[in-house]
C-alpha positions in Angstrom: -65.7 37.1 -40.3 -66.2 33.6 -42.3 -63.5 31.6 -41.5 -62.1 33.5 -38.4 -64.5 32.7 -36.4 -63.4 29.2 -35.5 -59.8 30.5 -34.6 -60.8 33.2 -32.3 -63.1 30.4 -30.6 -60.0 28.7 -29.8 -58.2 32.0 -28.6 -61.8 32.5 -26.3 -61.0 28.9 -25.4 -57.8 29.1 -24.3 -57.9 32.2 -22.8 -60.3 30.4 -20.2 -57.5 27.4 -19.8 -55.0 26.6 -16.8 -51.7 25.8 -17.9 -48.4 27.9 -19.6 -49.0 30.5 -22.0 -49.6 29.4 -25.6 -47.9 30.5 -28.7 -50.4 31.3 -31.8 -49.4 31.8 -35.2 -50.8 34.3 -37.0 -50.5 35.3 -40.9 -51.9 38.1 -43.4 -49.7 37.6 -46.9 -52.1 39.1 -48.3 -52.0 42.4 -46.4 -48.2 42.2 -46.5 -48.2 41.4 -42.7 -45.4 39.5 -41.1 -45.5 36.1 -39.5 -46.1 37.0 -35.6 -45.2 34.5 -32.8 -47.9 35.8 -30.2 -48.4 34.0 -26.8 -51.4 34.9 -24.2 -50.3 35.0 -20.6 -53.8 33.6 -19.4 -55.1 34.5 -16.3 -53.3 32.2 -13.4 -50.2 33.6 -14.8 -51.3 37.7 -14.4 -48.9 39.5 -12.0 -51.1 42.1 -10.7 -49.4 45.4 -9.3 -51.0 47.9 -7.0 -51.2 51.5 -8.5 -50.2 53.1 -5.5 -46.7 50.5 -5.3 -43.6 52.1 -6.2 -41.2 51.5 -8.8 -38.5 49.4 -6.8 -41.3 47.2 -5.4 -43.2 46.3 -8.6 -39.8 45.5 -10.1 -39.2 43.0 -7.3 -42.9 41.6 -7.8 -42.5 41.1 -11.8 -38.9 39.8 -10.9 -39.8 37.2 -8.6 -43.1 36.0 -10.9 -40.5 36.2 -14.0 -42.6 38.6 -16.5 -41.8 41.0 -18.5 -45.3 43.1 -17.9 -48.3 43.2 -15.2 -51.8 44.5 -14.9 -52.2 47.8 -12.3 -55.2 47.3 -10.4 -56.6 49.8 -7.4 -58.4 49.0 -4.9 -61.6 47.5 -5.8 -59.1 44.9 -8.0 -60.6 46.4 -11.2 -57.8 46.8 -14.3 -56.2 50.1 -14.7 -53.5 49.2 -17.6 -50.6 47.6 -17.9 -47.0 48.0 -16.7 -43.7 46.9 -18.8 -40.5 46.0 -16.2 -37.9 47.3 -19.2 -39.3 50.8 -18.5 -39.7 50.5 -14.8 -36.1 49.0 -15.0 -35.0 52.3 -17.0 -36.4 54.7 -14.3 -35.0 53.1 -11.1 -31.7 53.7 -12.9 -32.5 57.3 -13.5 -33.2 57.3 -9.6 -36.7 57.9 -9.9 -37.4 54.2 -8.1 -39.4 55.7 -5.5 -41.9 56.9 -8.5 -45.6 55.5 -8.2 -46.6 52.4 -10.4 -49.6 54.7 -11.6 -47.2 57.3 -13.6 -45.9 54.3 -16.0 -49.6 52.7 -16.3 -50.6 52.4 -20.1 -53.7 51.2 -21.9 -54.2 52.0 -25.2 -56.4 49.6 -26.4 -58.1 46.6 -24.4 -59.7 43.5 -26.1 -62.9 41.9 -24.6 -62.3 38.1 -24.4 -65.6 37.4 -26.1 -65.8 39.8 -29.0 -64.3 38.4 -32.2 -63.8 42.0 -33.9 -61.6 43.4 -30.7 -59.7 40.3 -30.4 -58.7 40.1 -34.2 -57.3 43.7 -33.6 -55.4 42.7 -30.8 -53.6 40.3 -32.9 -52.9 42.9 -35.5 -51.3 45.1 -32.8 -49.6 42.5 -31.0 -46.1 44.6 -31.5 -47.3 45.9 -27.6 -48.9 43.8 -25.4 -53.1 44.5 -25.0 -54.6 43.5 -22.0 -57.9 40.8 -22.6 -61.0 41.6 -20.3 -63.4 39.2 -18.9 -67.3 39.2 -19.1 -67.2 41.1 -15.7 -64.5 43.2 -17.0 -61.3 41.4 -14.7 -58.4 41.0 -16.5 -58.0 37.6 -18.3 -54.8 37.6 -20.1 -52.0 39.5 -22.0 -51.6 39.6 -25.7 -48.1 39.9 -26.3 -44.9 39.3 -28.0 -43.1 36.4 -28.2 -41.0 38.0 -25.6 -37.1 36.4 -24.6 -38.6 36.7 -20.9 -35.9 35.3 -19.1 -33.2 37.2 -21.1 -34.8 40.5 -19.8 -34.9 39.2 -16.2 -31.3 38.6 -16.8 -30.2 41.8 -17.6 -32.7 43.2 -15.1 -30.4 41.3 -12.5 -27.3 42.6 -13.8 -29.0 45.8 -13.8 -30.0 45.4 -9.8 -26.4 44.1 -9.0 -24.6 46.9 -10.6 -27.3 49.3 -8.8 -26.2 47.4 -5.6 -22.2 47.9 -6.5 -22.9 51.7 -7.2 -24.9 52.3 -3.8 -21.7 50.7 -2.2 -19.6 53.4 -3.9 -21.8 56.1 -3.0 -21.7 55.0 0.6 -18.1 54.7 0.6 -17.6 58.0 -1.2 -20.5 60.1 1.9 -17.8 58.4 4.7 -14.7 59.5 3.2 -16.5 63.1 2.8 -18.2 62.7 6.1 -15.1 61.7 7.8 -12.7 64.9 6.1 -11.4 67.0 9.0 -12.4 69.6 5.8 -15.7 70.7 4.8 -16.1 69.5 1.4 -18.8 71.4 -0.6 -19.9 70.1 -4.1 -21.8 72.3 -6.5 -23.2 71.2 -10.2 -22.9 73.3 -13.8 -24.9 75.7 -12.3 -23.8 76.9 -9.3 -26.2 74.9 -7.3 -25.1 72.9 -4.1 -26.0 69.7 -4.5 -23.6 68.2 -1.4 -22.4 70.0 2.0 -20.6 67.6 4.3 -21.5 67.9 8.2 -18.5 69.4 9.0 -19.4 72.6 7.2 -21.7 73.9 10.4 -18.3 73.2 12.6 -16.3 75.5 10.6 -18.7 78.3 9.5 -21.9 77.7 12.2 -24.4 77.7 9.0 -26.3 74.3 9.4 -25.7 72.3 5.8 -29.5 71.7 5.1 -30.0 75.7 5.0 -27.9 75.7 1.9 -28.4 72.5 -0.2 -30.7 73.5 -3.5 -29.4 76.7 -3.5 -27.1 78.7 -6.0 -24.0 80.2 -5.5 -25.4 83.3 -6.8 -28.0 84.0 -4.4 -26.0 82.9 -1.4 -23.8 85.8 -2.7 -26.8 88.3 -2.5 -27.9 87.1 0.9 -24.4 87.4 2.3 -24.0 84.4 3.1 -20.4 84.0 1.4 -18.2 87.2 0.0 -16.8 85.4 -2.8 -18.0 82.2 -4.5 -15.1 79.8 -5.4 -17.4 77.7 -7.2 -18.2 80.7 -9.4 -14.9 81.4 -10.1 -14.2 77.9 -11.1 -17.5 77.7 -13.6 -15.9 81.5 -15.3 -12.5 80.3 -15.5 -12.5 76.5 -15.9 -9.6 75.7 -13.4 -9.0 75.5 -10.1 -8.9 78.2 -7.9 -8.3 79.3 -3.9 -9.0 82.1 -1.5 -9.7 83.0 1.7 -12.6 84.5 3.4 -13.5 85.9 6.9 -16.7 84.7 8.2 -19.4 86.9 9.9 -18.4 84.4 13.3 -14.7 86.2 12.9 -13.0 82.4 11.5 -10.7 82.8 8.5 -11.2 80.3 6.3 -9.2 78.7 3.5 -11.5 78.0 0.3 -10.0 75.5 -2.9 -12.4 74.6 -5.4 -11.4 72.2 -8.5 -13.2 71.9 -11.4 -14.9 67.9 -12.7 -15.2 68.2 -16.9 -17.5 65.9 -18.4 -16.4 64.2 -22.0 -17.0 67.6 -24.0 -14.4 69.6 -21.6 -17.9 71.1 -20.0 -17.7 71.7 -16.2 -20.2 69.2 -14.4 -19.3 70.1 -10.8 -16.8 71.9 -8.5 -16.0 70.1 -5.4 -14.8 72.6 -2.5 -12.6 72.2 -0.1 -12.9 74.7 3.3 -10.2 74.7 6.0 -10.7 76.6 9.5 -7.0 78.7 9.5 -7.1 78.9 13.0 -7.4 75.3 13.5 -4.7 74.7 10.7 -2.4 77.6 13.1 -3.5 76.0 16.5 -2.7 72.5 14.6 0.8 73.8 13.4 1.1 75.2 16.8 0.8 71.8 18.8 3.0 70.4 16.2 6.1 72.6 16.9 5.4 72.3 20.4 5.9 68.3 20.4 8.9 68.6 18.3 10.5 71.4 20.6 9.1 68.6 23.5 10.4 65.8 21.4 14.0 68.0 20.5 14.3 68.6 24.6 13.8 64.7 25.4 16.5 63.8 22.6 18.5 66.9 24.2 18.4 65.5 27.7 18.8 61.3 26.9 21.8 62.6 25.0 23.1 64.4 27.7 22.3 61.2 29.9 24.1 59.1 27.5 27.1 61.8 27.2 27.3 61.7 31.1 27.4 58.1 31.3 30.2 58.0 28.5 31.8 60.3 29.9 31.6 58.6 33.5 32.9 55.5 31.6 35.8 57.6 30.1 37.0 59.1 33.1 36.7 58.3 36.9 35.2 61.6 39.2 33.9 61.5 42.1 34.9 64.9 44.0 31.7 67.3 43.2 34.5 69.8 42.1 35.4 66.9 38.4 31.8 66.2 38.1 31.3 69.6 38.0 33.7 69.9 35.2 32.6 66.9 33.3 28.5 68.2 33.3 30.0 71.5 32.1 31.9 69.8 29.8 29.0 68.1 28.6 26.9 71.2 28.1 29.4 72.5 26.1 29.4 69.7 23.5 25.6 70.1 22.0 27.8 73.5 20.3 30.4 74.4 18.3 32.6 76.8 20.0 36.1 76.1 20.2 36.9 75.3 24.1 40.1 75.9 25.6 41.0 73.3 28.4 43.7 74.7 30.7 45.1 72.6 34.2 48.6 71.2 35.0 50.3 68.6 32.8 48.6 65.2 33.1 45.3 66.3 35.0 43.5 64.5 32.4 42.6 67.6 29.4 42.8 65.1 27.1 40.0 63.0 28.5 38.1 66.2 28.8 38.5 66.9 25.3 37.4 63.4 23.9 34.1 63.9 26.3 33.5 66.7 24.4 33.7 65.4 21.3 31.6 62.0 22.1 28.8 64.0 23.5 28.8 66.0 20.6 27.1 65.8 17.1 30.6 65.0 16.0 30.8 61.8 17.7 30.3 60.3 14.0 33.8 61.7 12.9 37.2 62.2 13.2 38.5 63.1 16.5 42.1 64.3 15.3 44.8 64.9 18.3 48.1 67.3 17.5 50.8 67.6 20.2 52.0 71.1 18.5 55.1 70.7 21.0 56.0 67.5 19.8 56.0 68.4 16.2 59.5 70.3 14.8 58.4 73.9 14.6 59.1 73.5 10.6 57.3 71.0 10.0 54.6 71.9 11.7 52.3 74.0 9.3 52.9 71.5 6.6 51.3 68.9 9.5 48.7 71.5 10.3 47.4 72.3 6.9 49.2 69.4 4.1 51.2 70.3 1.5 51.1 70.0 -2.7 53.5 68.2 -4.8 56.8 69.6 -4.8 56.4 72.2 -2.1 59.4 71.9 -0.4 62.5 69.7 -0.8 62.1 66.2 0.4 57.8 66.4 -0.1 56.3 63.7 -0.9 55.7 63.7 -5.1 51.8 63.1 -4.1 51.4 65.9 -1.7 49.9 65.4 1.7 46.7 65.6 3.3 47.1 68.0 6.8 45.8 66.8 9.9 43.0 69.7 10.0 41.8 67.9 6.5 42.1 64.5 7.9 39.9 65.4 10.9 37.2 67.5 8.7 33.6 67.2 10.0 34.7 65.9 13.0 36.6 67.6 15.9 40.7 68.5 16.1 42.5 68.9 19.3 45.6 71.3 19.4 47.4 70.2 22.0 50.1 72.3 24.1 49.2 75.2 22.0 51.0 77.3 23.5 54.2 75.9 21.9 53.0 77.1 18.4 55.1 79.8 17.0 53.5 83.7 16.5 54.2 83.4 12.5 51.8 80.2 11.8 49.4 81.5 14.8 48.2 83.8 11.9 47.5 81.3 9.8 45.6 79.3 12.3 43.8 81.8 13.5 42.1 82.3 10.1 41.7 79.0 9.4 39.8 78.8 12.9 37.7 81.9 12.0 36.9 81.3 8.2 37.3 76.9 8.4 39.5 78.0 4.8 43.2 76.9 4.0 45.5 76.9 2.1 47.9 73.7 1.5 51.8 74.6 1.8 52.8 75.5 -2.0 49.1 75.4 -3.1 46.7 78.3 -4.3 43.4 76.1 -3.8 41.2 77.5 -1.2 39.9 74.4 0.8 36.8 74.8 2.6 36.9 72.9 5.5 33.8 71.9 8.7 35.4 71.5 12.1 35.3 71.7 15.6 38.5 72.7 17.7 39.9 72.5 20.7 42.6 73.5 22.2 44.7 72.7 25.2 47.6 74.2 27.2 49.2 74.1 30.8 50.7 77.2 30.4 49.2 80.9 31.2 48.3 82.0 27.7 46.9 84.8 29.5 51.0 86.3 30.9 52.4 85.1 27.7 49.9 87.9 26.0 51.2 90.2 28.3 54.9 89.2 27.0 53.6 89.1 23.5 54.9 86.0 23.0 51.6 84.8 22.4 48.6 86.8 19.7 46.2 88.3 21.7 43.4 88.1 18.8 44.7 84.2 19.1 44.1 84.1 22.7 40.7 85.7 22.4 39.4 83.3 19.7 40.2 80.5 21.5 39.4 81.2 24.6 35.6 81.4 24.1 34.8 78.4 26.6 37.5 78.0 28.9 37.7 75.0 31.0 40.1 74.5 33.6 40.6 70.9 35.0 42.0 71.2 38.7 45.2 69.2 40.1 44.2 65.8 41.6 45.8 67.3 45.3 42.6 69.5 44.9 40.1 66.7 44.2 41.2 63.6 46.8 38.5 62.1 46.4 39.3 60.9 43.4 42.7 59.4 44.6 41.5 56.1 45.3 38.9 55.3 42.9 41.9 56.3 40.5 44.2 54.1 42.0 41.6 51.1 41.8 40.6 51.6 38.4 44.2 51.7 37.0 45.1 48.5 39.5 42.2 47.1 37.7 43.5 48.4 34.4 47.3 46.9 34.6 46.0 43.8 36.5 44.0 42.9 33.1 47.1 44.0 31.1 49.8 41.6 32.8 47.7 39.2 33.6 48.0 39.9 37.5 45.8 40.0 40.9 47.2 42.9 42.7 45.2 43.9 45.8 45.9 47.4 47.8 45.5 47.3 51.6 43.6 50.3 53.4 47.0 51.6 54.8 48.6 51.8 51.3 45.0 53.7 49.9 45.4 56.2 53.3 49.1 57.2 52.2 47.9 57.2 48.4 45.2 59.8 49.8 47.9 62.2 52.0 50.6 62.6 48.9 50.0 65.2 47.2 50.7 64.1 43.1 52.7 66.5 41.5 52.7 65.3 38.7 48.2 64.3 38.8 46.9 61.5 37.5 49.3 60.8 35.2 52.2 60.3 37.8 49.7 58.1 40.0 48.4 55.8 37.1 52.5 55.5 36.7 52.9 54.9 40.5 50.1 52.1 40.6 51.6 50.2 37.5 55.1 50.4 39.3 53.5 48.6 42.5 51.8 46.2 40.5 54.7 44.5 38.3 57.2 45.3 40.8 55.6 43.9 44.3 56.4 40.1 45.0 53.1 40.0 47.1 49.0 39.9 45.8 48.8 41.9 48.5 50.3 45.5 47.7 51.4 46.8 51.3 52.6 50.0 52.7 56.5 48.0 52.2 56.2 48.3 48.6 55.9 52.0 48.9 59.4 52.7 48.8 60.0 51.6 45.7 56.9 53.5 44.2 58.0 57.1 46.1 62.3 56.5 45.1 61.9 59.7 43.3 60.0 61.4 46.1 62.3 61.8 48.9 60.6 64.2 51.1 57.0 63.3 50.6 57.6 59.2 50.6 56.9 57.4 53.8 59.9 55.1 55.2 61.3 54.6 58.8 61.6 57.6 61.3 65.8 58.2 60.7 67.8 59.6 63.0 68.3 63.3 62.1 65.6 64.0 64.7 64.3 62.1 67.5 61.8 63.2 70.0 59.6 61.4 72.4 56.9 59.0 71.0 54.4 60.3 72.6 55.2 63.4 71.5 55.5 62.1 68.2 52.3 60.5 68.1 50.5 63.7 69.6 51.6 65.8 66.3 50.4 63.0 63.8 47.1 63.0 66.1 46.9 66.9 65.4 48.2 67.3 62.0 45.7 64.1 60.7 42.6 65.9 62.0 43.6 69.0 61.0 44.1 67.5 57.2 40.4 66.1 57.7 39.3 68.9 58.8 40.0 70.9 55.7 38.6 68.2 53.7 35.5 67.6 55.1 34.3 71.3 56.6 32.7 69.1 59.7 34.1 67.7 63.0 31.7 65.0 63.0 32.3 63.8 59.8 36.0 64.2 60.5 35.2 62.1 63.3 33.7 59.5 61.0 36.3 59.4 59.0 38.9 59.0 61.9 36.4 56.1 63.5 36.4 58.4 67.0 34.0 60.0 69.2 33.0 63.1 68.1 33.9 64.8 71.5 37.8 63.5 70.8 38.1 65.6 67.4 37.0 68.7 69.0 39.1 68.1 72.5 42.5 67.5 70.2 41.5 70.1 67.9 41.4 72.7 70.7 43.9 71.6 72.8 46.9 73.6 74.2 49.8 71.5 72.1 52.0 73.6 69.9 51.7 73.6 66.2 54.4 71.4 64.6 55.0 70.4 60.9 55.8 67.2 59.9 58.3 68.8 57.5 61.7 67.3 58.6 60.8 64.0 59.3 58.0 61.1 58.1 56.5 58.2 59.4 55.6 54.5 58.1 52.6 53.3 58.9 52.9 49.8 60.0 
């Protein structure tokens, strides 16, 4: 080999030195060869790799020792090839990292350390790195490339972090398919199932692992499915739903949707499979808690409608309470309510209870005294008028007071005072919630709620046809009829109180009633209802010179009342007082008695003995009025 022979000394020499790998230049010009930068990874340097290792674990070895290849060794430690860390990097990428060191082993050609003739062909195949071989045949070093080591163990990082952010992603995608109350199935181009989510055995009872690997197609032919979604999707390329019964009697509700890959080619259908009887049962609970939820709102509203109404208007006989719940009832709907009762019983009130525990409560709430308003003006009140209607209009026309209170609720007060002609009219108003304006040919669709309110006997005026019985009928589809005050006494005082309360705040005042004044207040009987007693209390209260309101004001407040209004025994009739007091004894308890059903609450009431009520009630003295004279008591 002339004079070769000294350089491959020095390559036998420094294949036997400690240190760093060295770099030796080698050129053939005349051969044409190129200038090759070769270095020898001598022997302390080796990273040896066991052949039975796996791919993931050698990379880690070669990783941490920072080298682009490494000898394979078995057991005894003898050589078995070499291994290169870009192509063990490539196959953990692939997901073949569990893959044995052994099936990426190479060795094409292996130079003996000692022989000249092998060595010198090393070097001219230096483009791969050749493993060197000791006298005893151990490995010695590694012929190889000039090789950018760390560059490759850079990217080979970069490679591992990016393995480590898409493991993340694949973790995070199995819990979001693991966690769907759905089964989610995914099959490849093929038909094949390559993931079944755990909740597929809770639906259909088939255990997941029975059906991963397998095709669509022979799940088909084993009866295990009827129809294939996934099929469908690969024929037609979109997505697609249907529903199946399963052998276990379940109906089931299948979607599958198509994933194209770059070319438009279907890579995988992912599945979707809903239980329908666990979507029914699920839709079932749901209308349950709203009907549950809709009867809570239904009842606080009523609460808070009874509480308004409680704040609105003073009950507390059993017979207006009564009235007010029914009057509450009556408000979660829209039929029209007719309100009947003697003037000033309080219809009014009723109707604005109605209307705040209603849905209503919002809008308008539109009163009309139809017997306050001139008979002809009154449909052009009712229903408005255009421009120019009639003489003396108004040149801009004029809203009606049915527009004014649209969406909300209008009360037709003393409707018995409307006349037959423009009854007609309202009663298709009422019926069809359509007018027309006085002078106008719009049609005018209207929304609301009415009421109406009378103290007359609609009922006899039918009969005397001086009132439309198809009127009548329509608005009497919930009649309410609010009884006299004389029939609900219990109410007299707490009335009385609230107005004193009510005028006392107005004038500025500090009127007190004694219990003697409230007792009389109790026995009259109120003609005219509350209206005349709120009148009465106001009367006491800016016309008595005392705080105190006594029984000595009285006379003043009953003027008008001449045989109901307590004063002084005159002297159209005297008779004994003992006689006297005898017939107050018996006409008081029998008045208690008819109030309160019960001599011992009579008794109560009086503040006696129980046995006194019934020994006066039964006694022998003679039944006498108290209707020619009165007494005051002082």
């Amino acid at each position: 080999m002339g004079g070769d022979d000294s350089k491959w000394e020095k390559i036998k020499d420094r294949l036997n030195v400690s240190g760093g790998a060295i770099a030796i230049g080698h050129a053939n010009t005349s051969s044409g060869a190129l200038i090759i930068n070769a270095s020898i990874i001598i022997k302390e340097r080796l990273v040896k790799v066991k052949e039975d290792a796996s791919l993931i674990e050698c990379a880690h070895v070669m990783a941490e020792k920072n080298t682009p290849v490494a000898v394979v060794i078995n057991g005894k430690e003898e050589p078995l090839g070499l291994i290169y860390l870009s192509e063990v990097c490539l196959e953990i990428l692939q997901g073949q990292g569990e893959k044995r060191v052994l099936e990426l082993t190479k060795l094409d050609f292996c130079a003996q350390s000692d022989d000249p003739v092998e060595l010198n062909e090393a070097l001219n195949r230096v483009g791969e790195p050749i493993m060197i071989k000791g006298h005893n045949g151990e490995a010695v070093g590694i012929l190889t490339e000039d090789l950018t080591i760390p560059g490759l163990l850079q990217e080979f990082a970069s490679l591992k972090l990016e393995n480590a952010r898409l493991k993340e992603k694949v973790e995070e995608m199995d819990t979001v398919i693991e966690n769907s109350y759905d089964s989610i199935v995914v099959a490849d181009g093929d038909g094949t199932l390559v993931r079944v989510s755990s909740t597929y055995k809770r639906i259909t009872g088939i255990d997941p692992g029975d059906l991963l690997g397998k095709n669509m197609k022979d799940l088909e032919k084993e009866d295990f499915v009827n129809e294939s979604v996934s099929l469908r999707v690969l024929r037609n390329g979109k997505p697609e739903t249907i529903s199946q019964k399963l052998q276990n009697g379940k109906e089931i509700f299948i979607t599958g949707n198509p994933i194209f890959d770059e070319d438009g080619k279907v890579t995988r259908v992912v599945t979707n499979i809903r239980d329908i009887g666990e979507l029914n049962y699920l839709q079932d609970q749901i209308e349950r808690e709203k009907e549950k939820s809709a009867r809570y709102y239904s009842e606080l509203e009523r609460f808070r409608a009874k509480q308004l109404a409680l704040d609105e208007m003073v009950a507390e006989s059993k017979e207006m309470r009564s009235i007010i719940d029914f009057a509450i009832k009556v408000a979660q709907v829209d039929s029209t309510v007719l309100i009947t009762g003697e003037s000033g019983v309080g219809k009014e009130v009723i109707a604005k209870i109605i209307h705040k525990a209603s849905k209503r409560n919002k809008e308008a709430f539109i009163k009309i005294n139809c017997g306050a308003i001139p008979e002809h003006l009154l449909e052009s009140e009712l229903f408005g008028y255009e421009k120019g209607a009639f003489t003396g209009a108004s040149k801009q026309g004029k809203l009606g007071l049915l527009e004014v209170g649209n969406h909300g609720t209008a009360l037709l007060d003393e409707i018995a005072d409307i006349p037959v002609n423009l009854q007609v009219k309202l009663l298709r108003a009422l019926q069809e919630q359509e007018i027309y304006r006085v002078g106008g040919t719009k049609l005018i669709k209207l929304y609301f709620r009415l009421i109406a309110a009378t103290n007359k006997n609609l009922q006899k005026m039918v009969e005397e046809k001086t009132f439309r019985k198809d009127f009548y009928y329509r608005l009497n589809v919930v009649p309410i009829h609010v009884i006299p005050i004389r029939q609900r006494k219990r109410d007299v005082i707490p009335l009385a109180f609230y107005f004193l309360r009510k005028y006392n705040e107005k004038y500025g005042l500090n009127k007190r009633l004694n219990a003697e004044v409230c007792k009389t207040l109790e026995s009259y009987e109120w003609p005219g209802n509350v209206r005349e007693l709120e009148n009465f209390v106001e009367r006491l209260v800016v016309t008595s010179e005392e705080e105190q309101i006594s029984s000595l004001n009285l006379a003043s407040g009953f003027s008008s009342i001449s045989v109901q209004a307590p004063r002084r025994a005159s002297n159209c009739q005297l008779i004994p007082l003992k006689k006297a007091t005898q017939m107050v004894e018996k006409e008081l308890i029998i008045n208690t008695l008819k109030e309160y059903k019960s001599t011992r609450k009579a008794a109560k009431i009086l503040e006696v003995d129980h046995s006194t009520i019934v020994k006066k009630k039964f006694s022998d003295t003679k039944s006498v009025t108290l209707s020619n004279f009165s007494i005051v008591l002082l």
